[in-house]
C-alpha positions as CSV (number, residue, x, y, z in Angstrom):
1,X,81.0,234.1,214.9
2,X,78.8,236.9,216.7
3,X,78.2,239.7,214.8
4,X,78.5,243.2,216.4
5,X,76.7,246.6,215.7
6,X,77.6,248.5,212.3
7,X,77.9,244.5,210.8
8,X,81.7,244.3,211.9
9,X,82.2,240.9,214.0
10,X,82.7,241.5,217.6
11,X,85.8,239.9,219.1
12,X,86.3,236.5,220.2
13,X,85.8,236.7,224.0
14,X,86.5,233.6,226.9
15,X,82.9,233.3,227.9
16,X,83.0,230.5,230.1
17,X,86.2,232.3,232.0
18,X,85.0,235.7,232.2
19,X,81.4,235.5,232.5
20,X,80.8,232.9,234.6
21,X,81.6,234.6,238.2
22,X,79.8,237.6,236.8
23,X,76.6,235.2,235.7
24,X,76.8,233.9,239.0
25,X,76.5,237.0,241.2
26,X,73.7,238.1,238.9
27,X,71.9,234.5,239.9
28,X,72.4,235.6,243.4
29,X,71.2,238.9,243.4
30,X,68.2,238.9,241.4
31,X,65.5,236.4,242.3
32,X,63.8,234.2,239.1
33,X,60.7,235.4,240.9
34,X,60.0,238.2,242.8
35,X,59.3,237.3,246.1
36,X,55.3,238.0,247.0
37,X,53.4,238.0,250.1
38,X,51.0,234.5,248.4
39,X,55.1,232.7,248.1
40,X,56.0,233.8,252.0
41,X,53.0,232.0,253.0
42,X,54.1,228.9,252.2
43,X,57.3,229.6,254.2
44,X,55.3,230.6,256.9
45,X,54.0,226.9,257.1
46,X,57.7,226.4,258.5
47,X,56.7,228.8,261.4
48,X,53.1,227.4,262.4
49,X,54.5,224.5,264.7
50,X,55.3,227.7,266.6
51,X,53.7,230.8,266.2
52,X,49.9,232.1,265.2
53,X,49.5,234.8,262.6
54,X,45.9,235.5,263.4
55,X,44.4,239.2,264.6
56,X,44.2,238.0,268.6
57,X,45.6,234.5,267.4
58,X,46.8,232.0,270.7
59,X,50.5,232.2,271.8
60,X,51.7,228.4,271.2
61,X,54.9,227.7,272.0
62,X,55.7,231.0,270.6
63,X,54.4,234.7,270.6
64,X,52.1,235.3,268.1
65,X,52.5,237.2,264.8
66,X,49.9,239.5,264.4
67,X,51.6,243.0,263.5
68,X,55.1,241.7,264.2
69,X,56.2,244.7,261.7
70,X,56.7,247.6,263.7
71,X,56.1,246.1,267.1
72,X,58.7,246.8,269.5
73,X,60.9,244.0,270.1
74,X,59.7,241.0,273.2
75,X,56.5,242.8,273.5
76,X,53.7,240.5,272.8
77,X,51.8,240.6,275.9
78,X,51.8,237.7,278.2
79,X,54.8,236.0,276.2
80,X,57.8,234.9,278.5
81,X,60.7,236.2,276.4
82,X,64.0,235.0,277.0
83,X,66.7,237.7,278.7
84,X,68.4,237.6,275.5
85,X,65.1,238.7,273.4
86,X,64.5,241.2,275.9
87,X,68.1,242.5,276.1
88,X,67.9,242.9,272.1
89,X,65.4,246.5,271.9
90,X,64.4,248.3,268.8
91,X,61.3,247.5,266.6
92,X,60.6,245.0,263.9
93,X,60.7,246.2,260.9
94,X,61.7,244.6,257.5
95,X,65.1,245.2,257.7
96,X,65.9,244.0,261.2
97,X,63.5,241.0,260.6
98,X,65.3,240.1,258.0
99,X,68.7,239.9,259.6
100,X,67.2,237.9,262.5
101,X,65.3,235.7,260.6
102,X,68.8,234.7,258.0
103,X,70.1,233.1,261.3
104,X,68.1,234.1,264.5
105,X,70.3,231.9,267.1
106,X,73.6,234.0,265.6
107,X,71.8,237.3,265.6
108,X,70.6,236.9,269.4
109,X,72.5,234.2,271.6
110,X,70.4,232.7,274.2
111,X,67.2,233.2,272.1
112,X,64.7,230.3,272.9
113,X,63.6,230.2,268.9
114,X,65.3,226.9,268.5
115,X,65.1,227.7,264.5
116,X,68.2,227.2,262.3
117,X,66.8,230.5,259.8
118,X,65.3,231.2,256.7
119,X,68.5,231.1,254.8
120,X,67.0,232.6,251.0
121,X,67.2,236.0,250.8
122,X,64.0,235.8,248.3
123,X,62.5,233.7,251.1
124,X,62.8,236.2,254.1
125,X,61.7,238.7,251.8
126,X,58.5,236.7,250.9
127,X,58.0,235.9,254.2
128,X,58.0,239.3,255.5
129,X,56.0,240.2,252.8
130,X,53.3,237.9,254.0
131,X,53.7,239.2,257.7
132,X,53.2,242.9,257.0
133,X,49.8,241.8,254.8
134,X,48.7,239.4,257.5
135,X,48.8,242.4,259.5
136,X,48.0,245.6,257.2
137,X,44.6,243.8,255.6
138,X,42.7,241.5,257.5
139,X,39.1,243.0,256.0
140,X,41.1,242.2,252.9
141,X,41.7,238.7,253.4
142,X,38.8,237.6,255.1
143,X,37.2,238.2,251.5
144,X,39.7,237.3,249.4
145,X,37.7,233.7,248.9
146,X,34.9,235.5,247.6
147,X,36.0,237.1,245.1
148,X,35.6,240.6,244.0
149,X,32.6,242.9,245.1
150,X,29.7,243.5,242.9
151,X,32.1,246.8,242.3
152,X,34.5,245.0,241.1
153,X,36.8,245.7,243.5
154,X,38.3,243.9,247.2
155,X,36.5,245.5,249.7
Protein backbone atom coordinates (compact mmCIF):
# COMPACT_ATOMS: atom_id res chain seq x y z
CA UNK A 1 0.00 0.00 0.00
CA UNK A 2 1.33 3.61 -1.13
CA UNK A 3 0.52 6.25 0.86
CA UNK A 4 -0.75 9.53 -0.63
CA UNK A 5 -0.46 13.28 0.50
CA UNK A 6 -2.69 14.36 3.68
CA UNK A 7 -1.89 10.40 4.99
CA UNK A 8 -4.95 8.99 2.95
CA UNK A 9 -3.79 5.89 0.79
CA UNK A 10 -3.66 6.58 -2.88
CA UNK A 11 -5.55 4.21 -5.04
CA UNK A 12 -4.56 1.03 -6.30
CA UNK A 13 -3.38 1.76 -9.89
CA UNK A 14 -2.25 -1.09 -12.98
CA UNK A 15 1.27 0.04 -13.08
CA UNK A 16 2.69 -2.44 -15.32
CA UNK A 17 -0.47 -1.60 -17.83
CA UNK A 18 -0.58 1.96 -17.75
CA UNK A 19 2.83 3.06 -17.20
CA UNK A 20 4.75 1.08 -19.11
CA UNK A 21 4.17 2.77 -22.73
CA UNK A 22 4.48 6.04 -20.94
CA UNK A 23 7.98 4.75 -19.10
CA UNK A 24 9.02 3.86 -22.44
CA UNK A 25 8.64 7.03 -24.40
CA UNK A 26 10.24 8.81 -21.45
CA UNK A 27 13.42 6.25 -22.15
CA UNK A 28 13.29 7.44 -25.58
CA UNK A 29 13.18 10.89 -25.23
CA UNK A 30 15.51 11.78 -22.58
CA UNK A 31 19.04 10.44 -22.87
CA UNK A 32 20.73 8.62 -19.44
CA UNK A 33 23.50 11.02 -20.38
CA UNK A 34 23.50 14.04 -22.09
CA UNK A 35 25.14 13.84 -25.11
CA UNK A 36 28.73 15.93 -25.05
CA UNK A 37 31.14 16.95 -27.54
CA UNK A 38 34.18 14.33 -25.44
CA UNK A 39 31.05 11.15 -26.14
CA UNK A 40 30.70 12.30 -30.14
CA UNK A 41 34.28 11.76 -30.48
CA UNK A 42 34.23 8.44 -29.95
CA UNK A 43 31.46 8.16 -32.63
CA UNK A 44 33.53 10.06 -34.85
CA UNK A 45 36.08 7.12 -34.73
CA UNK A 46 33.17 5.47 -37.01
CA UNK A 47 33.83 8.41 -39.55
CA UNK A 48 37.79 8.46 -39.71
CA UNK A 49 38.06 5.54 -42.31
CA UNK A 50 36.56 8.44 -44.27
CA UNK A 51 36.86 11.86 -43.48
CA UNK A 52 39.59 14.18 -41.53
CA UNK A 53 38.50 16.62 -38.85
CA UNK A 54 41.63 18.59 -38.76
CA UNK A 55 41.90 22.74 -39.48
CA UNK A 56 43.36 22.02 -43.38
CA UNK A 57 43.10 18.17 -42.60
CA UNK A 58 43.62 15.76 -46.21
CA UNK A 59 40.49 14.79 -48.07
CA UNK A 60 40.63 10.85 -47.91
CA UNK A 61 38.14 9.16 -49.48
CA UNK A 62 35.89 11.81 -48.18
CA UNK A 63 35.70 15.65 -47.81
CA UNK A 64 37.09 16.78 -44.77
CA UNK A 65 35.30 18.09 -41.69
CA UNK A 66 36.78 21.08 -40.64
CA UNK A 67 33.81 23.63 -40.07
CA UNK A 68 31.21 21.26 -41.64
CA UNK A 69 28.56 23.45 -39.42
CA UNK A 70 27.51 26.18 -41.35
CA UNK A 71 29.37 25.34 -44.52
CA UNK A 72 27.27 25.36 -47.47
CA UNK A 73 26.37 22.07 -48.64
CA UNK A 74 29.24 19.98 -51.40
CA UNK A 75 31.50 22.76 -50.95
CA UNK A 76 34.78 21.59 -49.66
CA UNK A 77 37.10 22.68 -52.20
CA UNK A 78 38.68 20.17 -54.54
CA UNK A 79 36.15 17.30 -53.27
CA UNK A 80 34.27 15.53 -56.31
CA UNK A 81 30.71 15.49 -54.86
CA UNK A 82 28.27 13.32 -56.30
CA UNK A 83 25.20 15.00 -58.56
CA UNK A 84 23.01 14.01 -55.77
CA UNK A 85 25.19 15.98 -52.93
CA UNK A 86 25.32 18.80 -55.18
CA UNK A 87 21.64 18.77 -56.20
CA UNK A 88 20.87 18.78 -52.25
CA UNK A 89 21.76 22.97 -51.45
CA UNK A 90 21.39 24.71 -48.16
CA UNK A 91 24.01 24.75 -45.24
CA UNK A 92 24.97 22.40 -42.55
CA UNK A 93 23.84 23.16 -39.63
CA UNK A 94 22.81 20.98 -36.63
CA UNK A 95 19.50 20.43 -37.60
CA UNK A 96 19.97 19.37 -41.17
CA UNK A 97 23.06 17.36 -40.09
CA UNK A 98 21.25 15.66 -38.05
CA UNK A 99 18.57 14.38 -40.36
CA UNK A 100 21.22 13.39 -42.90
CA UNK A 101 23.41 11.78 -40.66
CA UNK A 102 20.00 9.37 -38.97
CA UNK A 103 20.06 7.75 -42.51
CA UNK A 104 22.25 9.75 -45.07
CA UNK A 105 21.54 7.20 -48.27
CA UNK A 106 17.52 7.82 -47.53
CA UNK A 107 17.97 11.50 -47.01
CA UNK A 108 20.02 12.01 -50.40
CA UNK A 109 19.71 9.06 -53.06
CA UNK A 110 22.68 8.67 -55.16
CA UNK A 111 24.95 10.00 -52.31
CA UNK A 112 28.44 8.27 -52.60
CA UNK A 113 28.68 8.13 -48.43
CA UNK A 114 28.21 4.41 -48.53
CA UNK A 115 27.23 4.80 -44.54
CA UNK A 116 24.21 3.03 -43.16
CA UNK A 117 23.76 6.33 -40.33
CA UNK A 118 24.18 7.13 -37.01
CA UNK A 119 20.87 5.77 -35.83
CA UNK A 120 20.89 7.30 -31.78
CA UNK A 121 19.46 10.38 -31.61
CA UNK A 122 21.88 11.02 -28.35
CA UNK A 123 24.65 9.84 -30.79
CA UNK A 124 24.09 12.41 -33.70
CA UNK A 125 23.67 14.84 -31.23
CA UNK A 126 27.12 14.01 -29.61
CA UNK A 127 28.62 13.79 -32.70
CA UNK A 128 27.57 17.09 -33.90
CA UNK A 129 28.57 18.36 -30.72
CA UNK A 130 32.07 17.26 -31.33
CA UNK A 131 32.05 18.73 -35.03
CA UNK A 132 31.02 22.27 -34.15
CA UNK A 133 34.00 22.27 -31.24
CA UNK A 134 36.43 20.70 -33.60
CA UNK A 135 35.65 23.64 -35.52
CA UNK A 136 34.83 26.63 -33.06
CA UNK A 137 38.17 25.95 -30.69
CA UNK A 138 41.10 24.73 -32.13
CA UNK A 139 43.54 27.21 -29.82
CA UNK A 140 41.38 25.40 -27.26
CA UNK A 141 42.21 22.00 -27.96
CA UNK A 142 45.56 22.16 -28.98
CA UNK A 143 46.07 22.89 -25.16
CA UNK A 144 43.67 20.96 -23.68
CA UNK A 145 46.66 18.27 -22.82
CA UNK A 146 48.26 20.80 -20.89
CA UNK A 147 46.19 21.62 -18.64
CA UNK A 148 45.04 24.87 -17.36
CA UNK A 149 47.18 28.18 -17.71
CA UNK A 150 49.07 29.52 -14.94
CA UNK A 151 45.61 31.70 -14.78
CA UNK A 152 43.85 29.03 -14.25
CA UNK A 153 42.03 29.16 -17.05
CA UNK A 154 42.10 27.43 -21.10
CA UNK A 155 43.69 29.71 -23.09
Amino acid sequence: MALAGCGKAAPPTDTAASDAPAAETAAQATPAVAPTAAMGEQIFKRCAACHTIDKDGRTVSAPNLHGIVGRPVASHPGFAYSGAMKAKGGVWDAAALDIYLADPMKIVPGTRMAFAGVIDAADRQALILYLEDQSKYPIRRAFASRGPSPRGSWP
